[in-house]
Legacy VTK file of the C-alpha trace (Angstrom):
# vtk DataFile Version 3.0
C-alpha trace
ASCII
DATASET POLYDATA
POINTS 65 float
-148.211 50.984 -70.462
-146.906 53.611 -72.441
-145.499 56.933 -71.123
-145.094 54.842 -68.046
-148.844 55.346 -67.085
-150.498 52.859 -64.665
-153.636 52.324 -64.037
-153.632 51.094 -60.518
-151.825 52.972 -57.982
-151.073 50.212 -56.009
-148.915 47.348 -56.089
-151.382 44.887 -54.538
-154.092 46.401 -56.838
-151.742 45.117 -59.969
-151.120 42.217 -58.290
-154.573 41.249 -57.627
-155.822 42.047 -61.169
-153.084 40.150 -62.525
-154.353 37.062 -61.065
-158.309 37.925 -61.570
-157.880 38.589 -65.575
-155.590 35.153 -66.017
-157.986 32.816 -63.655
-161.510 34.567 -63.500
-162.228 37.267 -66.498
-161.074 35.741 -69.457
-162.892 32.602 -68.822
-165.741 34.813 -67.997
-165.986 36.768 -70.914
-164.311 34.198 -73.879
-164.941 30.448 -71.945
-161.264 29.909 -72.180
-158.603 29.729 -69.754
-156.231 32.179 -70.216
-153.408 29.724 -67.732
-152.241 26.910 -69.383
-150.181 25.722 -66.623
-146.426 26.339 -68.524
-145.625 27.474 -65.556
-143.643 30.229 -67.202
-144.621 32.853 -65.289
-142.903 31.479 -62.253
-139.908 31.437 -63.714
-139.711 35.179 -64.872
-141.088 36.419 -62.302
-138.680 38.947 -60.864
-140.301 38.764 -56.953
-140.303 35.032 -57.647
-144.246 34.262 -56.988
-145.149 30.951 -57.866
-149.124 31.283 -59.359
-149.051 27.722 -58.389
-148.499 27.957 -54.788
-151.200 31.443 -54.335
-154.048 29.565 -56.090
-153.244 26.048 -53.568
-153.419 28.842 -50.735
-156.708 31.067 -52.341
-158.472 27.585 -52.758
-157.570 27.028 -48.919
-159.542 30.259 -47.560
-162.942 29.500 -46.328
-165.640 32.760 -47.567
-168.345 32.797 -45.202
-171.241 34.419 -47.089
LINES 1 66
65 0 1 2 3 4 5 6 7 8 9 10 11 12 13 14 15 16 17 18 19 20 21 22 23 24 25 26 27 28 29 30 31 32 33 34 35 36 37 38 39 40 41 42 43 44 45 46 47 48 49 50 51 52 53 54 55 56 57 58 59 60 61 62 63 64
């Protein structure tokens, strides 16, 4: 952002909405997906996360409600 403001202090808080706006809000809100599945963002990525690989493992956890 500019001036180098952030609006999360935390890493993991960045992290998380990174993941929510591309896979969850913007197909809330518009009933698009925001991911095509380039898979672009794995390659730039400078910590070398692989969206691919974190949404196998999310899909993996079992929510007990």
């Amino acid at each position: 952002m500019a001036g180098g403001h952030n609006p999360r202090e935390y890493k993991k808080e960045r992290f998380r909405q990174r993941f929510l706006h591309k896979l969850q809000y913007f197909n809330e809100r518009y009933n698009a997906n925001l991911c095509i599945g380039c898979g672009r963002c794995i390659i730039a990525c400078p910590n070398a996360v692989n969206v691919l690989e974190v949404i196998n493992k999310l899909k993996e956890v079992q929510v007990d409600a």
